[in-house]
N, CA, C and O atoms as a DFTB+ gen file, in Angstrom:
304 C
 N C O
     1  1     -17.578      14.025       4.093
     2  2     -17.469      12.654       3.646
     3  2     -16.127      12.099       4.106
     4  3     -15.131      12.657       3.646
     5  1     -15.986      11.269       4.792
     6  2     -15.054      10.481       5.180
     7  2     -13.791       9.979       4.017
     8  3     -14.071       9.016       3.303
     9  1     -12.896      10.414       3.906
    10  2     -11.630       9.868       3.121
    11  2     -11.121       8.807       3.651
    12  3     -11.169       8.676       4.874
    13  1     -10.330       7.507       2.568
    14  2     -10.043       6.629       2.940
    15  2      -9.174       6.318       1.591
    16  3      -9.524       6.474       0.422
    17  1      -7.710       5.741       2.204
    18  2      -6.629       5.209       1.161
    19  2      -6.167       3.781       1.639
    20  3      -5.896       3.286       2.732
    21  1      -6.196       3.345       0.350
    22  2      -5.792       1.915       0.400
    23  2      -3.935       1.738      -0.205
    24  3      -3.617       1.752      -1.394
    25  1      -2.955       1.583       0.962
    26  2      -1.677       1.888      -0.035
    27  2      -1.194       0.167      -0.249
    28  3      -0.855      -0.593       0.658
    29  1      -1.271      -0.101      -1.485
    30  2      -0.520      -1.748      -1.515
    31  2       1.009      -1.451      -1.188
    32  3       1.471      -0.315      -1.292
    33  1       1.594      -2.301      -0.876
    34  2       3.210      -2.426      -1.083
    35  2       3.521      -0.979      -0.008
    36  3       4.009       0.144      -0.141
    37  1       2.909      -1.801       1.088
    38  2       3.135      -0.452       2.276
    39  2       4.069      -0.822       3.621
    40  3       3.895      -0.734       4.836
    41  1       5.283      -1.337       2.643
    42  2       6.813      -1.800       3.137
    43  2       7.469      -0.494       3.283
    44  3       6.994       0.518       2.768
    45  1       8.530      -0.496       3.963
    46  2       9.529       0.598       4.321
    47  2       9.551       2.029       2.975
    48  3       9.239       1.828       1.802
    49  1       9.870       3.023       3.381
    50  2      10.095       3.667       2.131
    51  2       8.791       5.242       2.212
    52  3       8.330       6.121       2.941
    53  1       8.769       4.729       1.038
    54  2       7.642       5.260      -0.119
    55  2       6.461       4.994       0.375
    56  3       6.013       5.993       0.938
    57  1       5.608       3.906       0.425
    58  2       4.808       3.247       1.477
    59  2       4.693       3.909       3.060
    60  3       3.838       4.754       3.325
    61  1       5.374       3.556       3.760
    62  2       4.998       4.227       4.865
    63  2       5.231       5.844       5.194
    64  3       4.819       6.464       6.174
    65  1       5.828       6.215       4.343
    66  2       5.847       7.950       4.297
    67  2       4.040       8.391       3.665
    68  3       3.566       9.382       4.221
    69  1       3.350       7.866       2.852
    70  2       2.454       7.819       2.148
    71  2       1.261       7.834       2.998
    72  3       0.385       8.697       2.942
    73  1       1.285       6.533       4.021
    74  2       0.525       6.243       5.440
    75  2       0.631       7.596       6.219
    76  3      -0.326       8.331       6.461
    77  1       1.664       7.772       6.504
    78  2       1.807       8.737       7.441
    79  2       1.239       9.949       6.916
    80  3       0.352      10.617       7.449
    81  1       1.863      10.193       5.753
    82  2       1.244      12.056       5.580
    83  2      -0.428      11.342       5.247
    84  3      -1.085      11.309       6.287
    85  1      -0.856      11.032       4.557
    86  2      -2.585      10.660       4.529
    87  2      -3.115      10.294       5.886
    88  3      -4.322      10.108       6.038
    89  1      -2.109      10.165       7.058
    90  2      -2.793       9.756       7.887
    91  2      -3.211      11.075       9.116
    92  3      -4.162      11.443       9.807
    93  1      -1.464      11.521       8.745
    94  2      -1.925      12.984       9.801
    95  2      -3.470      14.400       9.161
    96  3      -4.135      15.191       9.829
    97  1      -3.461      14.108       7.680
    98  2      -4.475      14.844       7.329
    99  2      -5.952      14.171       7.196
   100  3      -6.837      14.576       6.442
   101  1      -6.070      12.654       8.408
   102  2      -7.408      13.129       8.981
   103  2      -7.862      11.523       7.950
   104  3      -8.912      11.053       8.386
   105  1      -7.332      10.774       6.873
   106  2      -7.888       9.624       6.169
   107  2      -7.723       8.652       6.730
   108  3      -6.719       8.587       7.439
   109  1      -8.339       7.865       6.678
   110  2      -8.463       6.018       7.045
   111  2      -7.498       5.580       6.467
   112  3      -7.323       6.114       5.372
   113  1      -6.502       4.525       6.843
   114  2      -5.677       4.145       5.782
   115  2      -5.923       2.690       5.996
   116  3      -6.401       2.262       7.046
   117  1      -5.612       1.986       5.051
   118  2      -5.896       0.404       4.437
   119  2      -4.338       0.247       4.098
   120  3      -3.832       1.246       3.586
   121  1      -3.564      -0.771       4.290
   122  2      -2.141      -0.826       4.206
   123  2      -2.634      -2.418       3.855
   124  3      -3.599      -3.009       4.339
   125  1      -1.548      -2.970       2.745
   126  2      -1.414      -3.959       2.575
   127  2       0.143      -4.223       2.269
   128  3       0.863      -3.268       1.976
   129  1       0.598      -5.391       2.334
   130  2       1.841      -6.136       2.431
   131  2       1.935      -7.564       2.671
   132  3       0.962      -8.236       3.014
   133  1       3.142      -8.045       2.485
   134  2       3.260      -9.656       2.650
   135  2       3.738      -9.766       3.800
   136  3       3.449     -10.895       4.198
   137  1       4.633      -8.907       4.983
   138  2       5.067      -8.395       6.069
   139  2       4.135      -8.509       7.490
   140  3       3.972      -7.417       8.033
   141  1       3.483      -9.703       8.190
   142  2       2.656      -9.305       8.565
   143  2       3.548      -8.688       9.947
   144  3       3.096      -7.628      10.379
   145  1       4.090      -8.938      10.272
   146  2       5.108      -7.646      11.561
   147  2       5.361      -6.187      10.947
   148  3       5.231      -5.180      11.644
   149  1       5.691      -6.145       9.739
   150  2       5.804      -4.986       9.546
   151  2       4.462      -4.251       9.357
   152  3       4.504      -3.089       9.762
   153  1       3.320      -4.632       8.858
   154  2       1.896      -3.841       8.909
   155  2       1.553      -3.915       9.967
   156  3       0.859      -2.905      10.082
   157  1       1.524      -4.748      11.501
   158  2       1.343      -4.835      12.809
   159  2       1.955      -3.689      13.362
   160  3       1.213      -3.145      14.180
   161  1       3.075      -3.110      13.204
   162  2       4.210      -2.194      13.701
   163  2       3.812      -0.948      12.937
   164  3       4.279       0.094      13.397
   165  1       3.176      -0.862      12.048
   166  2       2.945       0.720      11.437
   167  2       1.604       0.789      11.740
   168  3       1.438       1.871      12.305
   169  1       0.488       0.152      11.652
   170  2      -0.931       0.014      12.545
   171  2      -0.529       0.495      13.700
   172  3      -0.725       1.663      14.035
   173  1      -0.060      -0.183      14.256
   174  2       0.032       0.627      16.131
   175  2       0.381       1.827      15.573
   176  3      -0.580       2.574      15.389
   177  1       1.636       2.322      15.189
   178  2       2.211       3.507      14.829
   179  2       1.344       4.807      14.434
   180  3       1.497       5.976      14.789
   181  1       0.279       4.159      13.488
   182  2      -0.515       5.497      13.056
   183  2      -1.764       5.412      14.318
   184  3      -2.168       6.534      14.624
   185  1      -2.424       4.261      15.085
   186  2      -3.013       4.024      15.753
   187  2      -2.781       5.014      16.748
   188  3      -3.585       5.912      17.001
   189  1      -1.583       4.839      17.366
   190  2      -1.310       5.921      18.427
   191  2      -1.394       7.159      18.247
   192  3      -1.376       8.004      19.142
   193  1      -1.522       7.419      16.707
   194  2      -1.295       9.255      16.896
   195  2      -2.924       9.640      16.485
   196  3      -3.262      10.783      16.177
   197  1      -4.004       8.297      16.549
   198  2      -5.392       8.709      16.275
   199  2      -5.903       8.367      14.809
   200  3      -7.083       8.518      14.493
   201  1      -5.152       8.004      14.138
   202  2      -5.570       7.537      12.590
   203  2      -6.065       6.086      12.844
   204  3      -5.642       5.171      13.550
   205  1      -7.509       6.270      11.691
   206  2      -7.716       4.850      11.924
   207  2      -6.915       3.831      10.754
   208  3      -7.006       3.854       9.527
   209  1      -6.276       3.128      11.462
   210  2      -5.452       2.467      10.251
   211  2      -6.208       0.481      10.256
   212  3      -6.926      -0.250      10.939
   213  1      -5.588       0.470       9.287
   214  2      -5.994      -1.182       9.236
   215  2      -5.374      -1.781       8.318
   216  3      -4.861      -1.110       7.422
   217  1      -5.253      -3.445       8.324
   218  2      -4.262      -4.212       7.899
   219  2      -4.323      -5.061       6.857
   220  3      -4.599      -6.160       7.338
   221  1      -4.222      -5.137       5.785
   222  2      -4.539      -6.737       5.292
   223  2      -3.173      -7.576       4.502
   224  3      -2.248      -7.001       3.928
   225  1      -3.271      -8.452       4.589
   226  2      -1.859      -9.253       4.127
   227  2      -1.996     -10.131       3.094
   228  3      -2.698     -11.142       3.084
   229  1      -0.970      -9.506       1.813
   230  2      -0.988      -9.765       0.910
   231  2       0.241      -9.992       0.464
   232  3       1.316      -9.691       0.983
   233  1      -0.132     -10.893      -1.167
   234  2       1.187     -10.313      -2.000
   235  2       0.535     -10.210      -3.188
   236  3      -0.044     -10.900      -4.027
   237  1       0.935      -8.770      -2.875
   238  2       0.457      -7.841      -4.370
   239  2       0.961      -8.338      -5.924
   240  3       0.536      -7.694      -6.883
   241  1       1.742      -9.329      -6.123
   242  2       2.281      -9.840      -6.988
   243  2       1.847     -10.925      -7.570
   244  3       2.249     -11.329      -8.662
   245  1       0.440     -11.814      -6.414
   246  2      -0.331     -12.637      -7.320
   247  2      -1.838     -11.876      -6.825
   248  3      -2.116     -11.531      -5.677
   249  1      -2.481     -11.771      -7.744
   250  2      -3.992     -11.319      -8.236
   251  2      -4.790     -11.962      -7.903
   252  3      -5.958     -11.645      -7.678
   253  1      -4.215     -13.145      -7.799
   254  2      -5.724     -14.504      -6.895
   255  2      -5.949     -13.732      -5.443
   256  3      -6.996     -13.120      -5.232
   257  1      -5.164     -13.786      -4.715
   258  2      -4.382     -13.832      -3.651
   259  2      -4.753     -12.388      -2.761
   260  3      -5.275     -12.253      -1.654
   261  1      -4.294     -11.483      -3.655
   262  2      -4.631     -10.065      -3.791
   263  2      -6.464      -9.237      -3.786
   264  3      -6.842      -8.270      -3.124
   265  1      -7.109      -9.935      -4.606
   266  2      -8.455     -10.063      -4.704
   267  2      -9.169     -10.773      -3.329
   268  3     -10.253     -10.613      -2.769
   269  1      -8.220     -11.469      -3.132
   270  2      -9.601     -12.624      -1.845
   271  2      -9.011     -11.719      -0.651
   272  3      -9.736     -11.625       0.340
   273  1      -8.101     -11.221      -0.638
   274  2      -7.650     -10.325       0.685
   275  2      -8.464      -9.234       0.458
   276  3      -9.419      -9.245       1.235
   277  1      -8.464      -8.475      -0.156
   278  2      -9.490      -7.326      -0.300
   279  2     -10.785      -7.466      -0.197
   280  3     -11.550      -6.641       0.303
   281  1     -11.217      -9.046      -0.905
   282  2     -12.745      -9.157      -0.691
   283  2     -13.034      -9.684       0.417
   284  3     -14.190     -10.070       0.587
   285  1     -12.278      -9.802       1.219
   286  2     -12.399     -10.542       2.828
   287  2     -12.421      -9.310       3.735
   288  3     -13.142      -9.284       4.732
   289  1     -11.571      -8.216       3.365
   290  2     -11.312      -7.658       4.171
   291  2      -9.814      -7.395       5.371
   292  3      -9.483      -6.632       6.278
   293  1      -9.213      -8.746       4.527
   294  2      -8.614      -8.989       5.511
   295  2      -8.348     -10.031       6.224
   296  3      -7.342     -10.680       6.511
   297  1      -9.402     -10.059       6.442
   298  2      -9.904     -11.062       7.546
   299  2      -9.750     -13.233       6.742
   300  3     -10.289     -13.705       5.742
   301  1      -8.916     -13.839       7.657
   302  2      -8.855     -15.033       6.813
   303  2      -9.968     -15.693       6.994
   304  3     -10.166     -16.748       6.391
């Protein structure tokens, strides 16, 4: 069965250490942030080493906002 993590608040740190180890053991990762250069720049990043990564842009701090990004996909 296919694994897959969704990390919110996947800014410098904590966040992208999180991406990375879930990513080298083989999971999908879902990254969200208000950053859209910085989720562009860690997408390629895990992209290149074969993880499927993907993007959506948020701010995890309003719930409207947060919800329609997830239920979109992403996608505006």
């Amino acid at each position: 069965m296919p694994k897959a993590i969704m990390i919110i608040g996947a800014g410098p740190g904590i966040g992208q250490a999180v991406a990375r180890r879930f990513g080298r053991e083989g999971w999908t990762i879902v990254l969200c942030s208000r950053s859209h250069k910085r989720l562009a720049t860690l997408v390629a990043e895990l992209q290149r080493t074969g993880v499927e990564a993907h993007a959506i842009e948020a701010d995890a701090t309003d719930a409207a906002a947060l919800r329609a990004a997830i239920g979109s996909g992403g996608n505006p």
